[in-house]
Residue, then its C-alpha position, 0 to 999 in steps of 0.5 A: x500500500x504504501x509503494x502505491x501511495x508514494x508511485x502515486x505522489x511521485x507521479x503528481x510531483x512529475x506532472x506538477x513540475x511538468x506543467x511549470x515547464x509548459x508555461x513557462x515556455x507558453x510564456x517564452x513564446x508569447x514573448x516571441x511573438x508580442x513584437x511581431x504582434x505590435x509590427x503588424x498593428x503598427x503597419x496596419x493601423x499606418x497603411x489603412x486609408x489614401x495614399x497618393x501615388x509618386x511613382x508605379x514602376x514596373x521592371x519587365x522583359x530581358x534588360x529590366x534595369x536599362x528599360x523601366x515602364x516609370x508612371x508617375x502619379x498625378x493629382x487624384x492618383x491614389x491606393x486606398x487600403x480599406x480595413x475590408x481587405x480591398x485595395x482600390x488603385x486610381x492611376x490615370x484613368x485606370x481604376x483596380x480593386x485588388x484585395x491584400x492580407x498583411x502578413x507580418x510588418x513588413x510583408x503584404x499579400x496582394x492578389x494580382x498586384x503584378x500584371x502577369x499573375x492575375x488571380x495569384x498571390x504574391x507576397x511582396x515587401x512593404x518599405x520601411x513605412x511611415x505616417x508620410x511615406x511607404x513603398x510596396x515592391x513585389x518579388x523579383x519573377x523569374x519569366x522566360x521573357x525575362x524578370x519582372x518586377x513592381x514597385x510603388x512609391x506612396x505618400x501623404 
């Protein structure tokens, strides 16, 4: 009886001692993650709403660096991030809604942001992002054609 009574409380000391490690690495990893947590708050809360466009440029075919399509954003260009998940793209008399997810503070998930994958996902770097200024700019795409790539300068 008594090697039953001391297996038992062994075994409770065991499980006690196993759950303070549980938590504490609960903890560890809740510390982890609360910056990243406070990056992506922070990008989501600067990017929601207007920005009028400075530049679009798009990088594509054989020699992208030498042959760059430049628009420059004029007065009423704008990329609007609605807090819905909609980007709605004013360029000229262009007009788009595309629709984005932000993944960490520095990254954007933008459907058909580039030309050539319509429908697609493409995961795209955000510049370092101010109150005034930011910049959106999408992988570099190896095609046959050649690279593509684009990147968007915005400001308030």
């Amino acid at each position: 009886m008594k090697t039953r009574v001391l297996i038992f409380i062994s075994a409770v000391a065991m499980l006690c001692f196993n759950a303070c490690s549980k938590v504490s690495d609960v903890h560890s990893h809740i510390m982890q993650l609360t910056p990243a947590m406070d990056s992506l708050m922070k990008t989501q809360n600067l990017l929601a709403g207007k920005w009028n466009v400075v530049t679009d440029t798009v990088y594509a075919g054989v020699n992208t660096g030498g042959n760059p399509a430049v628009y420059v954003g004029q007065p009423g260009d704008y990329f609007d991030f609605a807090t819905d998940g909609h980007v709605y793209i004013k360029e000229g008399a262009t007009l788009d809604t595309l629709t984005f997810q932000l993944v960490s503070g520095t990254q954007i998930n933008i459907v058909s942001f580039t030309a050539m994958f319509k429908n697609q996902i493409e995961t795209c770097l955000i510049s370092p992002i101010t109150s005034h200024s930011t910049g959106i700019i999408s992988p570099l795409l190896p095609l046959p054609a050649g690279p593509q790539q684009r990147i968007v300068s915005l400001s308030r």
